[in-house]
Each structure stands twice: as structure tokens, then as C-alpha cells.
MMTF fields as JSON, N, C-alpha, C and O atoms, coordinates in Angstrom:
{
  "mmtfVersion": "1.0.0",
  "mmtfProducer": "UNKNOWN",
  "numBonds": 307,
  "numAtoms": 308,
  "numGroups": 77,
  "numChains": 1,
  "numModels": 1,
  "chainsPerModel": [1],
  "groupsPerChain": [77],
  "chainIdList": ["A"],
  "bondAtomList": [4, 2, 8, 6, 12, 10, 16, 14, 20, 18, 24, 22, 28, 26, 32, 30, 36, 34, 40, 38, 44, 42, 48, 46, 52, 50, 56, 54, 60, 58, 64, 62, 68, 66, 72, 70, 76, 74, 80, 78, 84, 82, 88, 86, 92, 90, 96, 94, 100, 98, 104, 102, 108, 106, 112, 110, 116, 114, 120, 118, 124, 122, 128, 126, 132, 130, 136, 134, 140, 138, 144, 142, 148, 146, 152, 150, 156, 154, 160, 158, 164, 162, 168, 166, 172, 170, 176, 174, 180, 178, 184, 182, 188, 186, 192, 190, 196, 194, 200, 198, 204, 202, 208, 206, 212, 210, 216, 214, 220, 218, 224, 222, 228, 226, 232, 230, 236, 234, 240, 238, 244, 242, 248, 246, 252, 250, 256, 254, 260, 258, 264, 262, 268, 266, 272, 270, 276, 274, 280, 278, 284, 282, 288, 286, 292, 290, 296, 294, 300, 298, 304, 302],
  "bondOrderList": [1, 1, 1, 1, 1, 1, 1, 1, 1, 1, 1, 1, 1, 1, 1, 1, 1, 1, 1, 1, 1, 1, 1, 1, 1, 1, 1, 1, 1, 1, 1, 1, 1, 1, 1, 1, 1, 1, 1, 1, 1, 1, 1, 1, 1, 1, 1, 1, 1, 1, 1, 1, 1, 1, 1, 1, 1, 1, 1, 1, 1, 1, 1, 1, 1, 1, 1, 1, 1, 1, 1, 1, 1, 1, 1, 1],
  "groupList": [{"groupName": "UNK", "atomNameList": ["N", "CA", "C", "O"], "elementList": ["N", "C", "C", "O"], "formalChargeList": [0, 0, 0, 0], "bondAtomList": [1, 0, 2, 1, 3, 2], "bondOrderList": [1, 1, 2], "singleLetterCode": "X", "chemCompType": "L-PEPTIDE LINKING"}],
  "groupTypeList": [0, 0, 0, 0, 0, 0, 0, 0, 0, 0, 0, 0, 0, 0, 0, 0, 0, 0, 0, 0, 0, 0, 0, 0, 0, 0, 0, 0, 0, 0, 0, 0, 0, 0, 0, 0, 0, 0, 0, 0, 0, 0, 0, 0, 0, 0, 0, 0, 0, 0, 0, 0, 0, 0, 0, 0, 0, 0, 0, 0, 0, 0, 0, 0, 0, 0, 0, 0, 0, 0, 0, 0, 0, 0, 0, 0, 0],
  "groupIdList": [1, 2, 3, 4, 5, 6, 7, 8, 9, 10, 11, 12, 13, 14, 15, 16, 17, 18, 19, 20, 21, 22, 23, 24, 25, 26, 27, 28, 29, 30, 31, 32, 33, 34, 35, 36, 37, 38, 39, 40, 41, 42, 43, 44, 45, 46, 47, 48, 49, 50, 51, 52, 53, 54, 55, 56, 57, 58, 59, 60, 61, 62, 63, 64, 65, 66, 67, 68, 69, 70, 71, 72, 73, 74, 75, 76, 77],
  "secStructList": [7, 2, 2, 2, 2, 2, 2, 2, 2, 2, 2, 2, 2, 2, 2, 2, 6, 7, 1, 7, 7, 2, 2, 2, 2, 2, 2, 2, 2, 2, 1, 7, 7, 7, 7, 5, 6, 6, 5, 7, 7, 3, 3, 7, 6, 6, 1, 7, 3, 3, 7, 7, 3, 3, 3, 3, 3, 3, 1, 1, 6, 6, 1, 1, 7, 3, 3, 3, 3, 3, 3, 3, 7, 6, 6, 6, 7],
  "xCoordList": [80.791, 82.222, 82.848, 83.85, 82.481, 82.851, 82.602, 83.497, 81.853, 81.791, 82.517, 83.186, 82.735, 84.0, 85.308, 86.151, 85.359, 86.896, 86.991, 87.803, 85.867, 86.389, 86.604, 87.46, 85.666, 86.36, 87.12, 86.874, 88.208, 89.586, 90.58, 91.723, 90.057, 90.819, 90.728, 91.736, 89.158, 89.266, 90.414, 91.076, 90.014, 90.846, 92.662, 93.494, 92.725, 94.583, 94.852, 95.918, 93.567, 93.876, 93.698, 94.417, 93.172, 93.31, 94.042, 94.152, 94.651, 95.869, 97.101, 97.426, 97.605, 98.554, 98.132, 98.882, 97.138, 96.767, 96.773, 96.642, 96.889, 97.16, 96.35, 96.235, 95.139, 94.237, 93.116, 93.139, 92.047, 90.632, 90.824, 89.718, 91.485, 91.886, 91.48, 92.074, 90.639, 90.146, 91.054, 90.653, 92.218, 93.112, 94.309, 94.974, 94.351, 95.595, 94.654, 95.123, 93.404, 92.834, 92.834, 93.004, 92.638, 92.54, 94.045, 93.98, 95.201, 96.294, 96.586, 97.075, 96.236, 95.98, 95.541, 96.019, 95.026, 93.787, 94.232, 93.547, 94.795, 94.971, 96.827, 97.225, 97.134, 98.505, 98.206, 99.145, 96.921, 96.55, 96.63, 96.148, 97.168, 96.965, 96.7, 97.223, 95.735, 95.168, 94.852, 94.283, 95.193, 94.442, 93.45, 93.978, 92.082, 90.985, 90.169, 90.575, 88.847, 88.203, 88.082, 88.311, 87.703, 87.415, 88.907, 88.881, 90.038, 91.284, 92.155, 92.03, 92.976, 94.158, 92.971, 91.76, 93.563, 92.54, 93.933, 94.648, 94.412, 94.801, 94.405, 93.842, 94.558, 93.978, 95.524, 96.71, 94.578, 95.435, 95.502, 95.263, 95.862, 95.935, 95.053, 95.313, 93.972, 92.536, 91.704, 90.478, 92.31, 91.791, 90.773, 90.266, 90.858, 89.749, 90.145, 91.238, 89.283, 90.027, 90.181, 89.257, 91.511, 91.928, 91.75, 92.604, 90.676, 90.896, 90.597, 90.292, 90.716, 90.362, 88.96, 88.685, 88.182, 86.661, 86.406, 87.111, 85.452, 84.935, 83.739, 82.989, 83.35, 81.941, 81.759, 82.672, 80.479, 80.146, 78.584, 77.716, 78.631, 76.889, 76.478, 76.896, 75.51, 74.394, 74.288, 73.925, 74.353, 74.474, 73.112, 72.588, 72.265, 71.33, 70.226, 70.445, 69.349, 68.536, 67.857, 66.889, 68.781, 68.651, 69.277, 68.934, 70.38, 71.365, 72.557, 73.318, 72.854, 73.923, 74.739, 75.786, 74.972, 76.052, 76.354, 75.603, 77.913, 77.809, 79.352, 80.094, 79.273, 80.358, 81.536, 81.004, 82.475, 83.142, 83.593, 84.188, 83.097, 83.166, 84.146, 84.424, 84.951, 85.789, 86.529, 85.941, 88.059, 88.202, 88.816, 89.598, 88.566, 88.84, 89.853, 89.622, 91.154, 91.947, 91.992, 91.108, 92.762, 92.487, 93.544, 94.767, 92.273, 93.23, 92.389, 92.332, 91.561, 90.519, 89.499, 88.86, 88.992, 87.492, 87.724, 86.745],
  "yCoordList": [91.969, 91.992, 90.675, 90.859, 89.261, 88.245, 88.186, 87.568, 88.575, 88.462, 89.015, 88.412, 90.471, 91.342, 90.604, 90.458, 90.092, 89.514, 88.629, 88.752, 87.256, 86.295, 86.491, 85.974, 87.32, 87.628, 88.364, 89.27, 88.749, 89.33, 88.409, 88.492, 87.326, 86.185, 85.247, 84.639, 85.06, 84.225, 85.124, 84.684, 86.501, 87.154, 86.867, 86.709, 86.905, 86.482, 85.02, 84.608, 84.213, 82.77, 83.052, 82.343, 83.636, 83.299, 83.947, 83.661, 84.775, 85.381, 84.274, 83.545, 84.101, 82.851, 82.003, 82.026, 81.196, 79.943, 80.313, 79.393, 81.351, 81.824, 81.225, 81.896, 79.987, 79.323, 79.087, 78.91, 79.045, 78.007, 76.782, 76.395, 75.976, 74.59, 74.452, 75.214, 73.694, 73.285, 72.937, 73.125, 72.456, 71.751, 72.95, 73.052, 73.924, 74.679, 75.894, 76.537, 75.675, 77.015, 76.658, 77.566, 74.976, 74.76, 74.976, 75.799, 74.494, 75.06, 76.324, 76.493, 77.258, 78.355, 79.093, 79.946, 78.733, 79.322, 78.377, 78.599, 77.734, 77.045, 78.019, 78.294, 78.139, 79.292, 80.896, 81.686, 81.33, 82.636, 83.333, 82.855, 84.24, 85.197, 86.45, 87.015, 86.725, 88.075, 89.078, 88.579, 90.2, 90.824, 91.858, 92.794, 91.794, 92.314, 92.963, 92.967, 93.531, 94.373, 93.799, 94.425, 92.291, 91.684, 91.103, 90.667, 91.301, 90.908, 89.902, 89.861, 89.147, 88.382, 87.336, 87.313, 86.73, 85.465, 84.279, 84.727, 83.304, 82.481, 81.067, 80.908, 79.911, 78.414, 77.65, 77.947, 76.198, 75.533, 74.206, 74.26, 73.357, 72.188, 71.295, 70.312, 71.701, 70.974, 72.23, 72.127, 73.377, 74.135, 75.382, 76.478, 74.511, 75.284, 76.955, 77.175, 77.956, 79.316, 79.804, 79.738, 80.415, 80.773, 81.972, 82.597, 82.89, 83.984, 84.678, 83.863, 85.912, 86.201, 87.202, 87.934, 87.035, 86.936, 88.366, 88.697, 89.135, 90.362, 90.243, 89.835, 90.451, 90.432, 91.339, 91.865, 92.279, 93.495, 93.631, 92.769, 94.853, 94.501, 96.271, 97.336, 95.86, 96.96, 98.118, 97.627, 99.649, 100.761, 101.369, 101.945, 101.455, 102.168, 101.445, 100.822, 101.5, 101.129, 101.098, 100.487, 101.997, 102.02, 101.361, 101.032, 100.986, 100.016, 100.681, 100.062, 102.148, 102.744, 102.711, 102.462, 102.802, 102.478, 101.454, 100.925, 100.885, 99.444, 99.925, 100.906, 98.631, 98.624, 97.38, 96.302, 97.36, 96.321, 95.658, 96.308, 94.166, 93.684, 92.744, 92.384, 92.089, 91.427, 90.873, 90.223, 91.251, 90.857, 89.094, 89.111, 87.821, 86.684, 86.338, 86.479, 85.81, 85.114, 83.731, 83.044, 83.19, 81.761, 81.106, 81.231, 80.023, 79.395, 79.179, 78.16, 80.541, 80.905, 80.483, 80.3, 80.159, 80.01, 77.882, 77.135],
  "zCoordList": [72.457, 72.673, 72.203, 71.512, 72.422, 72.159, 70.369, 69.792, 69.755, 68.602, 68.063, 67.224, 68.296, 67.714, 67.854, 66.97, 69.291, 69.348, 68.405, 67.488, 68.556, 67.412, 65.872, 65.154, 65.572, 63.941, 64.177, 63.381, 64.936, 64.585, 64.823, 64.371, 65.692, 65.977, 64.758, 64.397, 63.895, 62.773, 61.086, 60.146, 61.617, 60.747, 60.755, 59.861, 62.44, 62.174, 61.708, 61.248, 61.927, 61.328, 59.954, 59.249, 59.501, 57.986, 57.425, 56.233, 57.795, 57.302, 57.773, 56.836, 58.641, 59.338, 58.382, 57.406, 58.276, 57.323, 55.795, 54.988, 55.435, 53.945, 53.532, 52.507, 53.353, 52.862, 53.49, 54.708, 52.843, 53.524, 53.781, 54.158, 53.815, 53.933, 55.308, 56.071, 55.827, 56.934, 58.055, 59.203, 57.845, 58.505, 58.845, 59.876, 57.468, 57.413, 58.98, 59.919, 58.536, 59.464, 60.418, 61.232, 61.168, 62.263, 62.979, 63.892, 62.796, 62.895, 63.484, 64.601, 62.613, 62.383, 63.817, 64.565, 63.791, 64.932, 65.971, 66.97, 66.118, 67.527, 67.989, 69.12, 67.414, 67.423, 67.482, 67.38, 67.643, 67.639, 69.208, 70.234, 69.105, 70.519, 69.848, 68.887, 70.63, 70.343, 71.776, 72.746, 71.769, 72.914, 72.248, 71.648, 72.286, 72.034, 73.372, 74.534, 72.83, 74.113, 74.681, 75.716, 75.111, 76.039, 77.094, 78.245, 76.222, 76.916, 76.081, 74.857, 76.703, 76.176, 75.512, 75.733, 74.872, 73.852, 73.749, 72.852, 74.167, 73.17, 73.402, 74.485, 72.619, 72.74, 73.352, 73.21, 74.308, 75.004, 73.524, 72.318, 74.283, 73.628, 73.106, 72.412, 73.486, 73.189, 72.412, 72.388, 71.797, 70.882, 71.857, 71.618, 72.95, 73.899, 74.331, 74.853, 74.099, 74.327, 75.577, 76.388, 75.909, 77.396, 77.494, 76.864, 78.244, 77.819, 79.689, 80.56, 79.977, 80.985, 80.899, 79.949, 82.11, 82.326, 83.047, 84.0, 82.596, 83.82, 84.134, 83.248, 85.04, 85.767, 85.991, 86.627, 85.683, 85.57, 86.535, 86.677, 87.022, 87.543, 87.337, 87.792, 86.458, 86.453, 87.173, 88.242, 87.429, 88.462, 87.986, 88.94, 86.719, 86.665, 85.958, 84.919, 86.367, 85.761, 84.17, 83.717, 83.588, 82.128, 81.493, 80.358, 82.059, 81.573, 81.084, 80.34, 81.5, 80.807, 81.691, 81.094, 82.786, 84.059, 84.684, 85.504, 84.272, 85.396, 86.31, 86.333, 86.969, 87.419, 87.658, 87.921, 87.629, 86.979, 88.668, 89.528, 88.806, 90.271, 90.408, 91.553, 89.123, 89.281, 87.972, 87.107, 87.924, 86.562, 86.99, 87.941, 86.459, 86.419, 85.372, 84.171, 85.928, 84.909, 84.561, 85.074, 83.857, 83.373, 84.15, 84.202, 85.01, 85.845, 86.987, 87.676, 87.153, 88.229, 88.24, 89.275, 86.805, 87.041, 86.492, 86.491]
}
């Protein structure tokens, strides 16, 4: 899930940054909000990503059933 989100998040930066330019992308990507499967995505001021958190726990032993025990927002954890 986290992997999917970030290349759609590196995808809106490089579209926003119109270039590879290291500097134009960092920019770029520090101005991105995205809401993806995992939830809202965007960066604070230190580039660091704010995103909100779920905690899930296991229902079967095969691993095909869980259950979702707490969704965490940013701020919380």
C-alpha cells in the first residue's frame, strides 16, 4: 500500500515540477497532497510526510481476514 501511494505521490511531483531537476522536484513534492489507499498524504515543513495510520489485526489464520482496530490521525501518534 505505501509503495503504490508513493509513486503516485512521486508521479504528481513530477508533473508539478515539469522537470528532473533535483531542486525543482524537491519543491515539488514538498507541495503535494494526495489521498491514496492508505489515506490523506501531504508533507509539513521539514519535508516529513503527514499522513493518517490504520492498525489492522489478523481474524484468520490464513491471512485473508482482518480487522481494522484503529484508524490514527496525524497529530496522534
Amino acid at each position: 500500500m505505501d509503495g503504490y501511494d508513493a509513486a503516485f505521490v512521486l508521479q504528481k511531483a513530477f508533473e508539478a515540477a515539469g522537470s528532473t531537476d533535483n531542486l525543482a522536484l524537491q519543491q515539488a513534492i514538498s507541495a503535494v497532497e494526495y489521498t491514496g489507499v492508505g489515506g490523506f498524504i501531504s508533507f509539513d515543513e521539514t519535508g516529513q510526510a503527514v499522513r493518517s495510520l490504520v492498525i489492522v489485526k489478523l481474524t484468520s489464520k490464513d491471512g485473508k481476514g482482518f480487522e481494522i482496530v484503529k484508524e490514527v490521525e496525524p497529530g496522534e501518534y
